[in-house]
KOLDREN-442411 format. One record per residue (C-alpha): residue number from 1; residue in one letter; chain; x, y, z. Coordinates in steps of 0.2 Angstrom, whole numbers, plus 5000, padded with zeros to 4 digits. Last residue first. Example, Ala and Ser with C-alpha at 12.3 -4.5 7.8 and 13.67 -1.06 7.14 Angstrom:
residues 2
SITE     i   aa   ch   east   north     up
SITE     2    S    A   5068    4995   5036
SITE     1    A    A   5062    4978   5039
***
This chain:
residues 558
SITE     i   aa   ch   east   north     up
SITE   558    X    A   5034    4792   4836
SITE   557    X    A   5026    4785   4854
SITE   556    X    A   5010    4793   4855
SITE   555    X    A   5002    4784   4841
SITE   554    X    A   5004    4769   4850
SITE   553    X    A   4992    4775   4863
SITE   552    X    A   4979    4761   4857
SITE   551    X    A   4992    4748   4855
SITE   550    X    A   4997    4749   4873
SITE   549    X    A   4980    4743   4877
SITE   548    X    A   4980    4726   4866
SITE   547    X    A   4997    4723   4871
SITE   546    X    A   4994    4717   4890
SITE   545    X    A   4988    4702   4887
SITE   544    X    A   5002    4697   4882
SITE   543    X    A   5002    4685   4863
SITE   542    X    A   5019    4693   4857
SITE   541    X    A   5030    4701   4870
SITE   540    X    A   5025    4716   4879
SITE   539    X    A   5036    4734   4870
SITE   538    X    A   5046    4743   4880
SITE   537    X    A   5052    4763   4868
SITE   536    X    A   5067    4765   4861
SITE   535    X    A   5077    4781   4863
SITE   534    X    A   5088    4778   4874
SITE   533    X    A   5093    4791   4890
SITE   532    X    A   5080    4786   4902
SITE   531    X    A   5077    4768   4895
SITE   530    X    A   5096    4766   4900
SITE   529    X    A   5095    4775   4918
SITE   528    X    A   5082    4764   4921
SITE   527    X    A   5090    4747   4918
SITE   526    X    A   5106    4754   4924
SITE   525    X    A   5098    4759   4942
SITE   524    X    A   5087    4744   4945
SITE   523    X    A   5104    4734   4944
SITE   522    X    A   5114    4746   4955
SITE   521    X    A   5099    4746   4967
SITE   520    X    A   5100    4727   4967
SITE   519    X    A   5120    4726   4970
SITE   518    X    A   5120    4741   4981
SITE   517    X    A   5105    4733   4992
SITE   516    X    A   5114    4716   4994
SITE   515    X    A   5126    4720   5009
SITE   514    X    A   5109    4722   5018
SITE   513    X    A   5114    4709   5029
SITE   512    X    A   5101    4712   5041
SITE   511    X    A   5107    4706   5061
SITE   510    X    A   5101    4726   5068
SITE   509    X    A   5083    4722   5067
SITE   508    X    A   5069    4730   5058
SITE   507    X    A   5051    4722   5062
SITE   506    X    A   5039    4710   5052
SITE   505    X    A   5034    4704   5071
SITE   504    X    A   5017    4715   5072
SITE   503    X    A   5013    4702   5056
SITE   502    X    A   5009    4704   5037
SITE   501    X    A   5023    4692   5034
SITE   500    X    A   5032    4691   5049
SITE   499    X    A   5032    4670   5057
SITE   498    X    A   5024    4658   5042
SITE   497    X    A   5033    4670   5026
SITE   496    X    A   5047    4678   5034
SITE   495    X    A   5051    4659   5039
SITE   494    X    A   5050    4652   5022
SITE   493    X    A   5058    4666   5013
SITE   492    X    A   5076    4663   5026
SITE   491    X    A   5073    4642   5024
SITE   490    X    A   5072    4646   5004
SITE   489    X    A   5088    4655   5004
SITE   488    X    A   5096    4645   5017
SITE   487    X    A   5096    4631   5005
SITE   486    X    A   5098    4642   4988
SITE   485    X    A   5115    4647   4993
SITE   484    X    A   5121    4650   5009
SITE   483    X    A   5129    4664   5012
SITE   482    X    A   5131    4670   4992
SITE   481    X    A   5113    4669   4991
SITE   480    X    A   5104    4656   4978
SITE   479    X    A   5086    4663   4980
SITE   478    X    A   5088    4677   4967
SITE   477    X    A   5086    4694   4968
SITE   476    X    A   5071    4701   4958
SITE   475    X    A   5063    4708   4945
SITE   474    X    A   5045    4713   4943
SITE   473    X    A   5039    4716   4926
SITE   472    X    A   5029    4732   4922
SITE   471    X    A   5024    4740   4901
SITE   470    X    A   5013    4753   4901
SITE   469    X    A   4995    4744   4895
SITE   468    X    A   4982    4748   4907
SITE   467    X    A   4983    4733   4916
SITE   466    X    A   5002    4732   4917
SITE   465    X    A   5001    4747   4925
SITE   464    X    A   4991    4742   4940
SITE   463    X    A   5001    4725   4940
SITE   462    X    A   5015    4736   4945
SITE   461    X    A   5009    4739   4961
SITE   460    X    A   5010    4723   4969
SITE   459    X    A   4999    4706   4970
SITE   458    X    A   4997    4703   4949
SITE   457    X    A   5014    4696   4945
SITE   456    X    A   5017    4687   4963
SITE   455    X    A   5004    4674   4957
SITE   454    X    A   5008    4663   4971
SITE   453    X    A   5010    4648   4963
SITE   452    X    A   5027    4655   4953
SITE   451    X    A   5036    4650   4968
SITE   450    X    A   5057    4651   4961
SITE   449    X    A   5054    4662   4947
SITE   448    X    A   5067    4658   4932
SITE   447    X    A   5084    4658   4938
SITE   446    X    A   5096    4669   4928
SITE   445    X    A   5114    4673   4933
SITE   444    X    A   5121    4687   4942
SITE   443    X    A   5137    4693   4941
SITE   442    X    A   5135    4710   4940
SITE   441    X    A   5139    4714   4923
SITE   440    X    A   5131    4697   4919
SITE   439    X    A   5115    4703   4927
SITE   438    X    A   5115    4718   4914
SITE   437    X    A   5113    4706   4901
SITE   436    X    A   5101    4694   4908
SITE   435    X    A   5092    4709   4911
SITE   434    X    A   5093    4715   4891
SITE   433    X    A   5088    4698   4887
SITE   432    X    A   5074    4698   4898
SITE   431    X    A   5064    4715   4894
SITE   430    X    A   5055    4706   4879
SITE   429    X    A   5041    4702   4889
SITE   428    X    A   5028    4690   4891
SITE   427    X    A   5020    4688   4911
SITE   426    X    A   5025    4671   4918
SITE   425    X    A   5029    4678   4937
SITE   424    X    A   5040    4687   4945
SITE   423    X    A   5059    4689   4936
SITE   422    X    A   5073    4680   4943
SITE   421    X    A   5089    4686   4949
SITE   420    X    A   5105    4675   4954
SITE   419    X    A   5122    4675   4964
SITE   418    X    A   5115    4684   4979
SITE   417    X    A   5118    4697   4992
SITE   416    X    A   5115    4699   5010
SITE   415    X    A   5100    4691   5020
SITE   414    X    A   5089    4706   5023
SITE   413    X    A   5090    4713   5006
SITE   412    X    A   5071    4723   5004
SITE   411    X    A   5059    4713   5008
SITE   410    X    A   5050    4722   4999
SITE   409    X    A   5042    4731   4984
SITE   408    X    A   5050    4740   4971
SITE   407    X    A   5045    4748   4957
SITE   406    X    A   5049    4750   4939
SITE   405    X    A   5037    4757   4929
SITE   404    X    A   5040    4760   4909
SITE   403    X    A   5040    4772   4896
SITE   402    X    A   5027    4783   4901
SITE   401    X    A   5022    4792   4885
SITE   400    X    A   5005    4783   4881
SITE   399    X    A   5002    4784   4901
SITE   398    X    A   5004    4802   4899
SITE   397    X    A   5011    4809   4916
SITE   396    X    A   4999    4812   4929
SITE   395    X    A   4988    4797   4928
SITE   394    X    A   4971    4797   4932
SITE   393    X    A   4966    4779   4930
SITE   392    X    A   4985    4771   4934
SITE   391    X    A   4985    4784   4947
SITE   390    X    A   4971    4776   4955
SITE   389    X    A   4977    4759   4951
SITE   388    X    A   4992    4763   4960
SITE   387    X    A   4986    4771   4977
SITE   386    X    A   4972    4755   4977
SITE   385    X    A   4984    4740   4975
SITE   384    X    A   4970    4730   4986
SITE   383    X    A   4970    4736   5002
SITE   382    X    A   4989    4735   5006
SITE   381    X    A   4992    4746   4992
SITE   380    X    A   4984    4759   5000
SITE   379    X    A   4996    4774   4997
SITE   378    X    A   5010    4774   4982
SITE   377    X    A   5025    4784   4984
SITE   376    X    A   5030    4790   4965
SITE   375    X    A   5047    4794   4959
SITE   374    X    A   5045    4801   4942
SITE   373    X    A   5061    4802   4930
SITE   372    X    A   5060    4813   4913
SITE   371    X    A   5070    4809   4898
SITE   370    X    A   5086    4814   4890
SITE   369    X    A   5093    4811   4909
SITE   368    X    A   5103    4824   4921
SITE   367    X    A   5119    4819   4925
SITE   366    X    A   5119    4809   4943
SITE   365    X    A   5117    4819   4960
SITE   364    X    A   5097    4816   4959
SITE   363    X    A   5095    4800   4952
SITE   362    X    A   5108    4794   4967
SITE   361    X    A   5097    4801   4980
SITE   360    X    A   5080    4798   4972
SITE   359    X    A   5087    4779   4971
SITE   358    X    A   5090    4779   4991
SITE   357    X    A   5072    4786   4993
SITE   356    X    A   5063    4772   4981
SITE   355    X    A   5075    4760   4994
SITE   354    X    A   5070    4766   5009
SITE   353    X    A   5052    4766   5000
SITE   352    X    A   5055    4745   4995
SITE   351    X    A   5062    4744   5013
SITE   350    X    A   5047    4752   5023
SITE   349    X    A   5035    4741   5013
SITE   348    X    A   5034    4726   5019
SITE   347    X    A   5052    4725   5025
SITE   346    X    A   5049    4734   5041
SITE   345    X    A   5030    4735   5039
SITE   344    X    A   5027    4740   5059
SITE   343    X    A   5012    4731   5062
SITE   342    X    A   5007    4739   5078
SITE   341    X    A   4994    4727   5092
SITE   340    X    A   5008    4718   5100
SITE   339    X    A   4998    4710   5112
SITE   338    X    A   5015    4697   5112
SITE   337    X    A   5001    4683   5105
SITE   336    X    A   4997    4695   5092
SITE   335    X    A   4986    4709   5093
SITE   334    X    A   4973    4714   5081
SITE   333    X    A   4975    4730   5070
SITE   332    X    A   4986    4746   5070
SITE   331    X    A   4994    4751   5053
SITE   330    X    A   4993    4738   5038
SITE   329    X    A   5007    4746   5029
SITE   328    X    A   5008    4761   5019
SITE   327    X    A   5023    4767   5008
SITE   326    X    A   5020    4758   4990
SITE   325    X    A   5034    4760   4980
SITE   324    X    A   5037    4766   4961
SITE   323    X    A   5049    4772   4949
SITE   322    X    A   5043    4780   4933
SITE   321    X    A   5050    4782   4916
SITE   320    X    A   5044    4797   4907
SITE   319    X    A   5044    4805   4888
SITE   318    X    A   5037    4824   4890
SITE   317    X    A   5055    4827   4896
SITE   316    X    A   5064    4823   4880
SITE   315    X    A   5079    4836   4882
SITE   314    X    A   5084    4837   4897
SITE   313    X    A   5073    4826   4905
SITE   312    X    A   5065    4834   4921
SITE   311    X    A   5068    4825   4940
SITE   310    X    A   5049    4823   4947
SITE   309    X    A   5047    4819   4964
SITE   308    X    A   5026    4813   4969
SITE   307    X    A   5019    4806   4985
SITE   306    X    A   5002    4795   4983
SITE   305    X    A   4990    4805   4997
SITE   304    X    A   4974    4799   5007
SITE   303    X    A   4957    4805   5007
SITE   302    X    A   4941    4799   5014
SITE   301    X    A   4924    4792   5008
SITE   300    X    A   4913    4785   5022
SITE   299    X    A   4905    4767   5026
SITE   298    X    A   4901    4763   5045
SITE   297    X    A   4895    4746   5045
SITE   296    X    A   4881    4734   5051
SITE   295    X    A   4881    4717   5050
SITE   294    X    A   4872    4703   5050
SITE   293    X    A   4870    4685   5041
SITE   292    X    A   4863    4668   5042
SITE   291    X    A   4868    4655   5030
SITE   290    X    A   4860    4639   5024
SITE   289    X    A   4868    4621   5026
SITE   288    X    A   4864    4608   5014
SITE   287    X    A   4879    4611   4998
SITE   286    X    A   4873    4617   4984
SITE   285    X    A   4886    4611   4969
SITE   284    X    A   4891    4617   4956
SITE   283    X    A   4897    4607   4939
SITE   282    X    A   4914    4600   4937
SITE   281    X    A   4914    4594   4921
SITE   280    X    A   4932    4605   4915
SITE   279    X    A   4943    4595   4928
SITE   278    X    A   4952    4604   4946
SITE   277    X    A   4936    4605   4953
SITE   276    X    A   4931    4585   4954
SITE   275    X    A   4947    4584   4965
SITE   274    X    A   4941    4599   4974
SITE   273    X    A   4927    4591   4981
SITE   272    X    A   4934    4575   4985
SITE   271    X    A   4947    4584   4995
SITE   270    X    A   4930    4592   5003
SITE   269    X    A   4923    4575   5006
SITE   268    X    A   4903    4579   5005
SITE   267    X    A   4889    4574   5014
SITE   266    X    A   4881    4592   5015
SITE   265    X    A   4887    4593   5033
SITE   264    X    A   4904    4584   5030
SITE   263    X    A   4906    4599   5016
SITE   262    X    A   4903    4611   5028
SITE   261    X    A   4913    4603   5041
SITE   260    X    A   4929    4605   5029
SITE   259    X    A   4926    4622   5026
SITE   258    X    A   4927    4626   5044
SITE   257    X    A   4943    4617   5046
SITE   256    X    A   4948    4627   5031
SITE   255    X    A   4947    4642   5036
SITE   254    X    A   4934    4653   5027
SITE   253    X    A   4937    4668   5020
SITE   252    X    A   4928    4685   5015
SITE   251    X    A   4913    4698   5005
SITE   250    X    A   4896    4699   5009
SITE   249    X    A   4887    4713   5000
SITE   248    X    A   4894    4707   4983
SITE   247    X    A   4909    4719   4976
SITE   246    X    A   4914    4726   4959
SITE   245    X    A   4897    4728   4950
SITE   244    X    A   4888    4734   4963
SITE   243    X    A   4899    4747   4967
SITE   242    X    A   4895    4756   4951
SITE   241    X    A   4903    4774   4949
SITE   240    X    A   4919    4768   4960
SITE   239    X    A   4930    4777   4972
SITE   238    X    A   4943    4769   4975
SITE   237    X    A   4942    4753   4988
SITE   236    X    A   4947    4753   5008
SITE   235    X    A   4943    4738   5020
SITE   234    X    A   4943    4740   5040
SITE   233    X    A   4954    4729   5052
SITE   232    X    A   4946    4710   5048
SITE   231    X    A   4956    4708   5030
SITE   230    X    A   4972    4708   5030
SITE   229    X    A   4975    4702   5050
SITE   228    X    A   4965    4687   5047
SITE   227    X    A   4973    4683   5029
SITE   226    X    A   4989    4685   5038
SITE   225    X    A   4986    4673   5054
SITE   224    X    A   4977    4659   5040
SITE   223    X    A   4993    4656   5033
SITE   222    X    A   5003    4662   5016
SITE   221    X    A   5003    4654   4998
SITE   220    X    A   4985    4652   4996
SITE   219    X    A   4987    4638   4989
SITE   218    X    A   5002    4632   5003
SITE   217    X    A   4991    4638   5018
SITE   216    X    A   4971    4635   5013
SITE   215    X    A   4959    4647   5013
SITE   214    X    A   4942    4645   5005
SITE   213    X    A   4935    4661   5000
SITE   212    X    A   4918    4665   5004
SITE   211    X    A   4907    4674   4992
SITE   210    X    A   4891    4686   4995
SITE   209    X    A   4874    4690   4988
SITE   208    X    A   4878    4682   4971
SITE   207    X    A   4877    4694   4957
SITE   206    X    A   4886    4686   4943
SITE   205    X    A   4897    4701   4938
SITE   204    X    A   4901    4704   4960
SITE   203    X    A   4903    4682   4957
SITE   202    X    A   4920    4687   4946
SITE   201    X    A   4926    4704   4954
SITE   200    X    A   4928    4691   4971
SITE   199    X    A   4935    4678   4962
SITE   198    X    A   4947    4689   4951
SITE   197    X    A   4952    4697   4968
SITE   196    X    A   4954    4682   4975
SITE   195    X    A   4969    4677   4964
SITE   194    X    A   4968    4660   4955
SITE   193    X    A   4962    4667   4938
SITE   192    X    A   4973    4681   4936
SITE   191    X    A   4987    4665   4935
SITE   190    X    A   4996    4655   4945
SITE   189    X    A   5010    4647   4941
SITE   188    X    A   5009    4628   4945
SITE   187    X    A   5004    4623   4925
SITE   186    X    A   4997    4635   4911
SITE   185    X    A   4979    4637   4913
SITE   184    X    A   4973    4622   4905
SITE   183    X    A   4985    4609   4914
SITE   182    X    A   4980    4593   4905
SITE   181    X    A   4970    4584   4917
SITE   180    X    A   4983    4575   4925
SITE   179    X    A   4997    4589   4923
SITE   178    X    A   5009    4581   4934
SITE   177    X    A   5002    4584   4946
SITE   176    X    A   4986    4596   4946
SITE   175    X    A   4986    4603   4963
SITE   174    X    A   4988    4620   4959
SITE   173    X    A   4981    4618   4939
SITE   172    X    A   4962    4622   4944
SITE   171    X    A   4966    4639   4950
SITE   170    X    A   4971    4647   4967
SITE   169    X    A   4959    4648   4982
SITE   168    X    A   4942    4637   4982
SITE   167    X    A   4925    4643   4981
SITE   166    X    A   4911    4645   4990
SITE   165    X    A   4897    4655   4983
SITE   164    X    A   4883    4664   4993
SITE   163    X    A   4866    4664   4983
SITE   162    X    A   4854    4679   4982
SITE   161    X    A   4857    4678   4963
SITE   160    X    A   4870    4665   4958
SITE   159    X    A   4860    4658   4943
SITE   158    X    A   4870    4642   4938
SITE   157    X    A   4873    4643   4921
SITE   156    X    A   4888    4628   4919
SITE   155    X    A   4897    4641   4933
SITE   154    X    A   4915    4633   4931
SITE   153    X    A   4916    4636   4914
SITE   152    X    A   4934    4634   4906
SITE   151    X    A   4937    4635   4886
SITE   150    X    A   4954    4641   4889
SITE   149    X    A   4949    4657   4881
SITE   148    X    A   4931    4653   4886
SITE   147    X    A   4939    4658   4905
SITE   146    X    A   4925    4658   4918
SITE   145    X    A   4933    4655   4935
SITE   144    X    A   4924    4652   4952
SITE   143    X    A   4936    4638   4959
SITE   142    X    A   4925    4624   4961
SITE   141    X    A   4907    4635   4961
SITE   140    X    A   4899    4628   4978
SITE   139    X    A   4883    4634   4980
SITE   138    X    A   4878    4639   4998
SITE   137    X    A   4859    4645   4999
SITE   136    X    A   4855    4659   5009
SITE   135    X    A   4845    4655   5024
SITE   134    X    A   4844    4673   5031
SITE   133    X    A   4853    4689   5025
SITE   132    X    A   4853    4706   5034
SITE   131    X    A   4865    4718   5028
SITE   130    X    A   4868    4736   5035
SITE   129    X    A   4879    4750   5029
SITE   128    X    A   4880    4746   5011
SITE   127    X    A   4891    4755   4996
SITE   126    X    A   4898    4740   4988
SITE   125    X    A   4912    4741   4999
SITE   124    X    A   4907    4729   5013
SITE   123    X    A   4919    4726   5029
SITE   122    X    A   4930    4711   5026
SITE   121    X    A   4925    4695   5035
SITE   120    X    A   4937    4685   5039
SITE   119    X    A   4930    4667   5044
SITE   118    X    A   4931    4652   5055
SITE   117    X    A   4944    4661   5069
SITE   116    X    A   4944    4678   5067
SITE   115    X    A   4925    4681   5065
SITE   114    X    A   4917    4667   5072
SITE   113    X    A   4906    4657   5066
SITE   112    X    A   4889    4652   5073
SITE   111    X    A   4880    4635   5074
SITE   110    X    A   4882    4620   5062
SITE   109    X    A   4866    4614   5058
SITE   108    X    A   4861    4628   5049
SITE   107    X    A   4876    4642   5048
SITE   106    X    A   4878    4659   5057
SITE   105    X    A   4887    4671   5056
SITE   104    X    A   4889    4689   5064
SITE   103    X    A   4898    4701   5059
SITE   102    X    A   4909    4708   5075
SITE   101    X    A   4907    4728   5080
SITE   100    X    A   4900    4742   5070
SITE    99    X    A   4911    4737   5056
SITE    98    X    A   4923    4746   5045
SITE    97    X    A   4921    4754   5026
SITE    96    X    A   4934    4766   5019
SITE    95    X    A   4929    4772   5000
SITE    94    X    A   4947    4779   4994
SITE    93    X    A   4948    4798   4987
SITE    92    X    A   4966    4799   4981
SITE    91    X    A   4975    4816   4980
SITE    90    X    A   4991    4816   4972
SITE    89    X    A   5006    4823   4982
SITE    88    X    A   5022    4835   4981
SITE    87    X    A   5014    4849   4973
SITE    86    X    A   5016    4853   4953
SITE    85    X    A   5013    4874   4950
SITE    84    X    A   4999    4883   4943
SITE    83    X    A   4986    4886   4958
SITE    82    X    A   4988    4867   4961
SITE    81    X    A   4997    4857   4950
SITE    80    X    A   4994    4837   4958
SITE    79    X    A   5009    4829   4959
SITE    78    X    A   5029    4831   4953
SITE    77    X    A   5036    4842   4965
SITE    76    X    A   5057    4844   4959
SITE    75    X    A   5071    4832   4967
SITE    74    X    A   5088    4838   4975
SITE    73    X    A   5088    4822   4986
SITE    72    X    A   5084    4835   5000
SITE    71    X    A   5066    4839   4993
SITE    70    X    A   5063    4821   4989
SITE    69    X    A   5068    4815   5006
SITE    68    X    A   5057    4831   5016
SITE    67    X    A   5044    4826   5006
SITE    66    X    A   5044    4807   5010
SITE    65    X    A   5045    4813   5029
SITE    64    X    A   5029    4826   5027
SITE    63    X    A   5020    4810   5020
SITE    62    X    A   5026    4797   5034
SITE    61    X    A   5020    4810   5047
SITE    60    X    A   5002    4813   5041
SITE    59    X    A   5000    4795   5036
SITE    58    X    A   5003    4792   5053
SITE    57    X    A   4990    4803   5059
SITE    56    X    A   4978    4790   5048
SITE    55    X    A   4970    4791   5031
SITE    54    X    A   4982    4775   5025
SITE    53    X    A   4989    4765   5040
SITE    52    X    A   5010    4768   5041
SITE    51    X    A   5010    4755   5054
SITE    50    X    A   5012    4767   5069
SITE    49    X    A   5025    4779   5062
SITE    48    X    A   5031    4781   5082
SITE    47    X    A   5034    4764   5083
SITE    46    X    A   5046    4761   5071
SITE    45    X    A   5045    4755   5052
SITE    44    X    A   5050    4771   5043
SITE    43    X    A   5062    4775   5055
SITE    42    X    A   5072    4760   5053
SITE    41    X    A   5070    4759   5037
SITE    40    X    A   5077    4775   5034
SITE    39    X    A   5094    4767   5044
SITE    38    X    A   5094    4752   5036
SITE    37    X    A   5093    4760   5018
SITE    36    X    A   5108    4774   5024
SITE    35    X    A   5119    4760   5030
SITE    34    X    A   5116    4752   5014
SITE    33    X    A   5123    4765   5003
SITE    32    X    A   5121    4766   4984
SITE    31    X    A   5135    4775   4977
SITE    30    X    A   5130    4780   4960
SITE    29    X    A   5133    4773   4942
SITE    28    X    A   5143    4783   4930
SITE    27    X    A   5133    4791   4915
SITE    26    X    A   5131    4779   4899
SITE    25    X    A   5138    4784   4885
SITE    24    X    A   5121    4792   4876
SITE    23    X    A   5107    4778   4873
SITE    22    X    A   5111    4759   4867
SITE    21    X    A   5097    4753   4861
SITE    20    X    A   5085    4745   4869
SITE    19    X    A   5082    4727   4866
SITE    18    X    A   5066    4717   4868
SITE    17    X    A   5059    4734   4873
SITE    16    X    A   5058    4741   4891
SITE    15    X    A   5048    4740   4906
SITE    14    X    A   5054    4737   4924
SITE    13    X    A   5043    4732   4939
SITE    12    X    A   5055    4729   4953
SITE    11    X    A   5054    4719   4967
SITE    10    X    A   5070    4719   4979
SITE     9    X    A   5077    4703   4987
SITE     8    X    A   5088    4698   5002
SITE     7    X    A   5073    4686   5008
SITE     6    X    A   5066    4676   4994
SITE     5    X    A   5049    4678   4983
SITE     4    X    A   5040    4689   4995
SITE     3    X    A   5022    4685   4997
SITE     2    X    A   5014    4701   4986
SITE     1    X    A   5010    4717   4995
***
């Protein structure tokens, strides 16, 4: 999941038109009961489900529950067909890759470091059991983008081959204030650039035999305790024809106080170093030490399940708008200082599939739509937005016929109700007017996103739409809470952020005020309702990167 913008917020990925007309009169709004999303996140996020961890018993349990909420809700299957007829789920083969105890590392000069404390090294997925790599060369690449389109090269033709590359989280424009050199990608909001999965896709097209991540807090836009517990349990991927070209054999982070005594041992000051980063000269840099590494791991394909309800249009059902959540978790992993070894997921993500189920509730008692509604339960998003970008390449409902996604991805209203919304991230859209209208039914005003940094567009499950064109936005309740306004707002996201994010402590409690979750489900309920009984089709605004594939399934949508 994606740092969470604000406590007492839902994320949801809606895509419509710049202004969709007004369908048939629109059918009353449902109850949306609180009680009933504290309760399911309750169970969701107890003990007994273990963490929700993809290909686990746990997975067993929190599949058969889903199913159970669907069926009740009055839903239909809407997965795989098997022998004829839609099941409840959708298959998704994941590559799972852990180690055969600690990597181990070692750099010249510097001595060993260790996994956990120095570096998070995630288990390989480019298809290798064993890696043995001496005195590889460290080159420093700035912040490891190529971007012509912004006539950005950080490489300057450096050959990357049996090379590690070190490079720094977030892109050039982070620490660019104000604008010193021009801000070339855009300002404080991040873009695809400064996310790691661009860094690490990036040197896997170079070649480079590994690359380390430099972590740091406020870039990175969580601490060093989540990146640990994200990435040292075990790794998951799809299934891919050409690993190689996806992932180098060493993939991971570096804290920073490691980084820092790299760069001392090469002569360097590292905040020197990324001051010459942030400006288009930079060139790499090889830095003295050379690194050791070895590992061996156990890499095997396994299956988990995305769970699928489907509620039929009446009259258009080939047409589909789609409601998303991811329901795994991080599952069992290292212990915190309580030896709590069970990262429950209370608001990340049992309250973003309390509230898919709470949705299927009230879709399910209201008039029946012109268009089809699909509730999907994404698996593995925690590993990289894998149950989503599997269905997103083997969808099963047209993509050129899915009208939008909207999905929701926690926290989930834990601080009661707010007088704003915002939208995540800088992504081009036409959706905004019709939100600002429906906000002002509601009473909410528009705040544009309150931590753009932190690249919240491309780190949860409506990103894998986005990519292959259906249009995806994620909206959200604001900061400016009605107990407390934008003061406590911030203080309440700031401490899920440094004390439960991705932590054995993100928890239910019995203090929410989830007195918020009617307004946001009500607000993620008339925007879907109306794309599911209009005609008009979402459309990204001019210049998204994202127009260019929805143009190639236009002819789908007459």
């Amino acid at each position: 999941m994606r740092t969470p913008g604000l406590a007492g917020r839902l994320v949801a990925g809606v895509a419509f038109s710049s202004l969709v007309a007004a369908g048939p009169a629109a059918a009353a709004e449902p109850a949306f009961s609180a009680a009933r999303v504290s309760a399911d996140i309750r169970t969701l996020s107890s003990d007994a489900f273990e963490g929700r961890g993809p290909a686990t018993p746990a997975e067993d349990k929190t599949v058969a529950w889903l199913i159970a909420q669907f069926r009740a809700a009055g839903l239909q299957p809407g997965g795989t067909p098997v022998k004829g007829a839609r099941g409840w789920t959708q298959d998704v083969p994941l590559q799972h890759a852990s180690f055969l105890g600690a990597p181990r590392l070692t750099v010249s000069g510097l001595g060993s470091w260790t996994q956990g404390r120095d570096v998070a090294i995630r288990a390989p997925q480019n298809g290798g059991q064993a890696y043995d790599l001496s005195a590889a060369p460290l080159v420093f690449v700035g912040y490891g983008v190529s971007a012509p389109e912004r006539q950005w090269d950080d490489f300057k033709g450096v050959d990357l081959k049996g090379k590690v590359a070190v490079v720094l989280v977030n892109d050039p424009d982070f620490e660019d204030e104000p604008c010193v050199n021009g801000c070339p990608f855009g300002g404080k909001a991040m873009t695809y650039y400064g996310r790691w999965t661009y860094k690490y896709e990036e040197m896997a097209r170079r070649g480079a035999a590994g690359v380390l991540v430099v972590h740091e807090d406020k870039p990175a836009s969580y601490g060093w305790a989540t990146v640990v517990s994200s990435n040292t349990s075990g790794t998951f991927d799809i299934v891919r024809k050409n690993l190689a070209a996806s992932h180098t054999p060493l993939e991971g982070w570096v804290a920073r106080d490691a980084a820092v005594a790299l760069f001392k041992a090469s002569g360097l000051d590292f905040e020197a170093a990324k001051l010459a980063a942030r400006k288009r000269d930079f060139t790499p840099v090889t830095l003295t030490p050379k690194l050791d590494v070895s590992y061996r791991a156990k890499v095997e394909v396994i299956h988990s399940k995305n769970v699928v309800a489907l509620l039929p249009g009446r009259s258009r059902p080939g047409e589909t708008v789609l409601y998303s959540a991811h329901w795994d978790h991080l599952g069992i992993g290292v212990p915190d200082a309580q030896s709590d070894r069970i990262y429950n997921g209370a608001l990340d993500n049992a309250s973003g599939t309390a509230a898919l189920v709470e949705l299927a509730r009230g879709w399910g008692k209201a008039p029946r739509p012109a268009r089809s509604v699909v509730f999907l339960a994404v698996t593995a998003e925690e590993r990289g937005l894998l149950g989503s970008e599997y269905y997103a390449q083997n969808p099963l409902y047209p993509l050129g016929t899915t009208v939008g996604a909207i999905n929701m991805d926690g926290p989930f209203g834990m601080a009661g109700g707010a007088h704003d919304f915002t939208i995540s991230g800088s992504a081009k859209l036409g959706l905004l007017d019709l939100l600002v209208a429906q906000g002002q039914k509601q009473g909410l005003t528009y705040t544009p996103e309150a931590h753009p940094e932190a690249g919240g567009f491309y780190r949860s499950d409506h990103f894998s739409f986005a990519k292959v064109g259906v249009p995806a936005v994620s909206f959200e309740l604001g900061q400016d809470l009605l107990k407390g306004g934008k003061e406590r707002g911030e203080a309440v996201y700031k401490d899920y952020v440094e004390h439960h994010y991705h932590q054995p402590s993100d928890e239910w409690r019995a203090d929410w005020d989830l007195s918020g979750v009617p307004q946001a489900l009500g607000m993620v309920y008339a925007v879907g309702r109306q794309l599911a009984d209009g005609h008009d089709w979402p459309g990204w605004g001019p210049g998204s990167e994202f127009t260019l594939e929805r143009d190639k399934t236009a002819t789908m949508r007459k």
